[in-house]
C-alpha positions as CSV (number, residue, x, y, z in Angstrom):
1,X,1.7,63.0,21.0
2,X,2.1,60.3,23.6
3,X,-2.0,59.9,24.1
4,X,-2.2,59.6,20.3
5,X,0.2,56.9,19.8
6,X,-1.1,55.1,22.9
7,X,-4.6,55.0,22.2
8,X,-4.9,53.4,19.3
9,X,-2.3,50.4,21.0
10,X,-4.7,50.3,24.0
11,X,-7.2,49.8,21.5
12,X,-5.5,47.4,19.3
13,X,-5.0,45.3,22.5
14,X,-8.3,45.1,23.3
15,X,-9.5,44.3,20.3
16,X,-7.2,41.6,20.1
17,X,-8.1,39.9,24.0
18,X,-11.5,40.2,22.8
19,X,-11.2,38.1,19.7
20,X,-9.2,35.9,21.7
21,X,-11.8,35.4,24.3
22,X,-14.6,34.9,21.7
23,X,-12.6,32.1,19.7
24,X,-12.0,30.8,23.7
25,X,-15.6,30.8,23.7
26,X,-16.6,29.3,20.5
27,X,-14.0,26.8,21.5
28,X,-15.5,25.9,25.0
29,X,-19.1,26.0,23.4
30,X,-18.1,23.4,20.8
31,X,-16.5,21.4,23.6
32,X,-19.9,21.7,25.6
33,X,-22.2,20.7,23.1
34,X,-19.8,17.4,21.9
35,X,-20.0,17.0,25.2
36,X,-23.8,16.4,25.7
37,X,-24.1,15.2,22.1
38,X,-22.0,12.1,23.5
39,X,-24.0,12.0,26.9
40,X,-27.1,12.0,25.0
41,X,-26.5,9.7,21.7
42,X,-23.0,8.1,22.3
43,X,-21.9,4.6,23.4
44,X,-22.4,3.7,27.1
45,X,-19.2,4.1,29.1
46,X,-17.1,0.8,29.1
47,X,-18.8,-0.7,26.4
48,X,-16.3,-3.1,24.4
49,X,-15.9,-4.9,21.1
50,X,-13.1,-7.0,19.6
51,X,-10.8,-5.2,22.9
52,X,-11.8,-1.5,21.4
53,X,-13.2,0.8,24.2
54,X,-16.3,2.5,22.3
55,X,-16.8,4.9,25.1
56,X,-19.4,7.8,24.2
57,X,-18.5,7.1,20.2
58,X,-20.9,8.4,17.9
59,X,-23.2,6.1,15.8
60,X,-20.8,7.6,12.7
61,X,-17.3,6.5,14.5
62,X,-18.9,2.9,15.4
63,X,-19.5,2.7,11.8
64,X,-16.3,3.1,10.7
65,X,-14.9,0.7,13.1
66,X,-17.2,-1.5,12.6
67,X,-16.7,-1.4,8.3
68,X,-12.8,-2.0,9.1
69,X,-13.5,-5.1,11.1
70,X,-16.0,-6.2,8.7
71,X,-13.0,-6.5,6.1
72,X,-10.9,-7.8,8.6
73,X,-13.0,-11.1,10.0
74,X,-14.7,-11.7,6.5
75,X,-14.1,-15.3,5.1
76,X,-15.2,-16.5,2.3
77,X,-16.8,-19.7,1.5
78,X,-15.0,-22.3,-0.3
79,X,-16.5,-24.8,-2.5
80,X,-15.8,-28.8,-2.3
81,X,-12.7,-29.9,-3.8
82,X,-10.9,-32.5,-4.7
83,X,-7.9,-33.8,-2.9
84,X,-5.5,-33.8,-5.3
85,X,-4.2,-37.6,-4.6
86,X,-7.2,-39.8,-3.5
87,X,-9.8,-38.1,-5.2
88,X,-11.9,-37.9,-1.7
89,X,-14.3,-35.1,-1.9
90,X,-13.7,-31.9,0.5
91,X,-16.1,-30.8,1.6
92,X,-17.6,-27.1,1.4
93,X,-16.5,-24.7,4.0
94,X,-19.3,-21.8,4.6
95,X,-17.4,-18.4,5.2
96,X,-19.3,-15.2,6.8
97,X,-19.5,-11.6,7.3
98,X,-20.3,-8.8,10.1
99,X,-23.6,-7.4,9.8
100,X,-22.5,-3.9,10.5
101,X,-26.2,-2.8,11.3
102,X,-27.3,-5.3,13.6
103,X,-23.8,-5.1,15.5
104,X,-24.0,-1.5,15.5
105,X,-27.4,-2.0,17.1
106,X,-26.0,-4.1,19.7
107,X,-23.5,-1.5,20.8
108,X,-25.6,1.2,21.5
109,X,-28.3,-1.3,23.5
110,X,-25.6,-2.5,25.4
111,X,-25.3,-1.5,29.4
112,X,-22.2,-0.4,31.1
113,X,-18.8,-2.1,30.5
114,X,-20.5,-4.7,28.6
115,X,-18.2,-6.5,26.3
116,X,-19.8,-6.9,22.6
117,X,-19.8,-9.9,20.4
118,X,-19.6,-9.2,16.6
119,X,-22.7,-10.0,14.6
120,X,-22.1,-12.1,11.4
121,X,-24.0,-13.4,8.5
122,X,-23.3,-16.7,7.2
123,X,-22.4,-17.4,3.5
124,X,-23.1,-19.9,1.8
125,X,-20.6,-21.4,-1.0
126,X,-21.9,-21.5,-4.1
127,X,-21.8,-25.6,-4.8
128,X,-22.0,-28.5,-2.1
129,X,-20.7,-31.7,-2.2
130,X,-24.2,-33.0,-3.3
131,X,-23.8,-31.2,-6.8
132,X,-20.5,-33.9,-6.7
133,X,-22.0,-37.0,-6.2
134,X,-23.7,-37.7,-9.5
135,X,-20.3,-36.8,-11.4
136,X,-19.5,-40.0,-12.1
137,X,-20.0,-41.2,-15.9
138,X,-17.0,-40.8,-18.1
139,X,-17.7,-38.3,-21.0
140,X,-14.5,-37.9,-22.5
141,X,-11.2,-39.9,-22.5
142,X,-7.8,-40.3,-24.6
143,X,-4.1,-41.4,-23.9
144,X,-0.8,-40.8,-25.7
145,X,2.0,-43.7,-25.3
146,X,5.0,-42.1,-23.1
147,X,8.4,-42.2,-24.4
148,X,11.4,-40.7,-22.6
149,X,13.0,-41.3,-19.0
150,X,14.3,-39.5,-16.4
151,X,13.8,-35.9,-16.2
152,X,10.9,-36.1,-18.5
153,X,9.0,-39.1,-17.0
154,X,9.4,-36.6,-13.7
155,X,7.4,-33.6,-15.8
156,X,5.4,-35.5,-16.7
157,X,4.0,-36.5,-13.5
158,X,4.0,-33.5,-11.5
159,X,1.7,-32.2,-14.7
160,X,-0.3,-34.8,-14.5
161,X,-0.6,-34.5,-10.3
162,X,-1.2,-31.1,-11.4
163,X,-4.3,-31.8,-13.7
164,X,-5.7,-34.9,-11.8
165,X,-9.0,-34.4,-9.6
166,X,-9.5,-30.8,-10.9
167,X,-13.5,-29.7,-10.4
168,X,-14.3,-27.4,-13.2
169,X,-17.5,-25.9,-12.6
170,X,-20.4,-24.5,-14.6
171,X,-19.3,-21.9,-16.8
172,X,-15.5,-21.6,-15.6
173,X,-12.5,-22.6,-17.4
174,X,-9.4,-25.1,-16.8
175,X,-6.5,-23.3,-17.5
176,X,-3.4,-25.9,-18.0
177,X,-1.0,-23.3,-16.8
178,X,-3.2,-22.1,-13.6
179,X,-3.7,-25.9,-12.3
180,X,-0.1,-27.1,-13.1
181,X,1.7,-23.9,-12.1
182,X,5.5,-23.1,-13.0
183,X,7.7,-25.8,-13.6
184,X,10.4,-24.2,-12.0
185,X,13.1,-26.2,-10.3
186,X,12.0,-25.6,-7.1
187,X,8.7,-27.1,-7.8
188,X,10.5,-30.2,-9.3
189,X,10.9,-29.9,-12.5
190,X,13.9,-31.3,-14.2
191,X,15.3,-30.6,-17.5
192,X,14.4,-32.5,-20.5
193,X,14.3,-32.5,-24.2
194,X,12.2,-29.5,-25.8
195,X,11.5,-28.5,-29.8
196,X,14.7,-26.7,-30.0
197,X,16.6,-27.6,-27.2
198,X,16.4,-28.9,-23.8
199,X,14.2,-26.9,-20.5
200,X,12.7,-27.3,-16.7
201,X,9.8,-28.8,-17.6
202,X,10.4,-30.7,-20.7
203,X,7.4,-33.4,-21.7
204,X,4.5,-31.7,-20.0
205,X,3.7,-30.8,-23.8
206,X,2.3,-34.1,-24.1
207,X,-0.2,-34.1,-20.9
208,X,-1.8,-30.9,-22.0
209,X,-2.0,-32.6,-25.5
210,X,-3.8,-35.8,-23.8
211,X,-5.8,-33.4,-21.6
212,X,-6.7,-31.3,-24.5
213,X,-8.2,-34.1,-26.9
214,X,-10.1,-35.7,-23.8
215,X,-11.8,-32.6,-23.7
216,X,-12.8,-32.7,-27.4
217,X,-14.2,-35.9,-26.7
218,X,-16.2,-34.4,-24.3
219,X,-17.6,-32.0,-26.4
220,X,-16.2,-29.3,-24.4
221,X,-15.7,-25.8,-26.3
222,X,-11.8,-25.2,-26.2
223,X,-10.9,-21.5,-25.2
224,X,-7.5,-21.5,-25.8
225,X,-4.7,-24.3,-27.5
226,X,-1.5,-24.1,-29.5
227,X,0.0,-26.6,-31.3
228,X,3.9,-27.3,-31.7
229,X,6.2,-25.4,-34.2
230,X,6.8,-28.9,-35.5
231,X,5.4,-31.8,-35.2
232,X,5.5,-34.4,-32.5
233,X,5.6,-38.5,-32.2
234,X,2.8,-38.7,-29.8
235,X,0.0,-37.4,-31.6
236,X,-1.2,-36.9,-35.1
237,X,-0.7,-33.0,-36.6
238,X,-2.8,-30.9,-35.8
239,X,-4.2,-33.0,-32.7
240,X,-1.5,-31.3,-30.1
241,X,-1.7,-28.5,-27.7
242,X,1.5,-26.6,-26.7
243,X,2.4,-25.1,-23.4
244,X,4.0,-22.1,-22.1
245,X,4.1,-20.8,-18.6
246,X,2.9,-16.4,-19.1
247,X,3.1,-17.4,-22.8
248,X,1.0,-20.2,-24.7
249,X,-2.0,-22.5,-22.3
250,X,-4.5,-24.8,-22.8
251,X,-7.8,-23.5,-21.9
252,X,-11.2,-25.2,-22.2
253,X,-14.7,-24.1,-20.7
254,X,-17.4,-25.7,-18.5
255,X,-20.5,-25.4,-20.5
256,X,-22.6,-27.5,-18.5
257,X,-25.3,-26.8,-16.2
258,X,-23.1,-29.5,-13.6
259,X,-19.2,-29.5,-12.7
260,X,-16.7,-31.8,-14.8
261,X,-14.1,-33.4,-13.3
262,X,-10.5,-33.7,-14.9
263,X,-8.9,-36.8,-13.8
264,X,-5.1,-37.7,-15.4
265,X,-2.1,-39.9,-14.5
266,X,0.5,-42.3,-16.0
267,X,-0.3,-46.2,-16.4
268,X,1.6,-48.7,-17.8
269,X,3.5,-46.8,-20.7
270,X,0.7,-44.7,-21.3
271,X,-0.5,-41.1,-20.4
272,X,-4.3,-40.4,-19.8
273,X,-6.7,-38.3,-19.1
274,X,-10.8,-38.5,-19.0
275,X,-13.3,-36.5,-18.0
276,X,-16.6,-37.4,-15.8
277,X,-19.9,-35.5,-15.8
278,X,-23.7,-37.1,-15.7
């Protein structure tokens, strides 16, 4: 009785060490062959980039470093601009990004605790600040005679600061709302008279109205426009363009093969707004 209940446990036992030793083995073999995969195809001991030790790496985990600090250092170019007061042109800024390939290359050929530079590409922005200079003839122009004071002369000027010097290029559209942005008391809008009552940002009604018909002089297509739930003693009905921050804007479109340029301001009594191109 006792040899045939200790048999089968001796046997048990031994089946289990052996299966033991064989995933030990598998284990250690898998080890061994990482091993002299990394002796034979990984990165050179030492070798550094961006203050990452790439020590024996595989060409697939340089890749994947290499991809994350290709999002990371990416910059992208910025077209000339305007500054917003002066009107002085700013120029283009070229942005670039890590050729992954060519850095990878770079690892891999380099020696012994040899720190790595990154490779990048540049890029180039789109427009320069020679597709500016021959924006200088007026295409489009109108005013509207300012009435009001105080909180609504304010508005009024931060909307116009807003719309002034804007580059609108080939085939993209001004958005009042976008160049203007909130008028929020924190941005410096007051409260003023309204259709209906009195808001932060009341009077900037009538620079996207003056903005609006300069841009039907220009011939520009209009995207988007509004007009007032009644009408208004700047401009004739049916000639104005209600605003709206998130709700109603004044949109027109670029449809010229060159950038426009929105200029607007306050002068003597009057609000205006043209438009260059060639």
């Amino acid at each position: 009785m006792f040899l045939r209940q200790t048999v089968p446990t001796i046997i048990l036992k031994r089946q289990t060490i052996f299966f033991i030793g064989f995933l030990l083995s598998l284990s250690l073999y898998a080890t061994w062959i990482d091993k002299i995969e990394r002796d034979l195809y990984g990165v050179k001991p030492g070798v550094t980039i961006e203050g990452i030790d790439l020590s024996r790496y595989l060409p697939k985990e340089v890749e994947v470093i290499l991809e994350e600090l290709a999002i990371r250092y990416k910059q992208i170019p910025v077209n000339p601009m305007l500054d917003k007061e002066t009107g002085v042109i700013i120029p283009e800024k070229a942005g670039y990004q890590v050729n992954v390939k060519k850095t990878q290359e770079k690892i891999f050929a380099a020696q012994p605790n040899q720190r790595v530079e990154l490779v990048k590409d540049v890029l180039r922005s789109t427009y320069t600040v020679a597709d500016l200079a021959p924006i200088t003839r007026q295409i489009g122009y109108f005013h509207t005679w300012f009435y009001g004071s105080g909180g609504r002369w304010r508005n009024i000027e931060l909307a116009c600061k807003g719309c002034n010097n804007t580059i609108v290029w080939p085939g993209k559209v001004f958005s009042f709302n976008e160049v203007v942005g909130p008028r929020t008391p924190e941005r410096g809008f007051a409260v003023a008279p309204i259709i209906g009552g009195r808001d932060f940002g009341g009077g900037v009604c009538q620079v996207s109205t003056t903005v609006y018909n300069a841009a039907l002089k220009a011939g520009l297509p209009i995207v988007e426009r509004h007009p007032h739930s009644k009408p208004v003693p700047y401009i004739a009905a049916g000639k104005d363009a209600t605003v709206a921050y998130n709700y109603a804007d004044m949109k027109f479109k670029n449809d010229r093969a060159y950038p426009v340029i929105v200029k607007a301001g306050i002068d003597r009594g009057k609000i205006y707004a043209y438009i260059l191109g060639k």
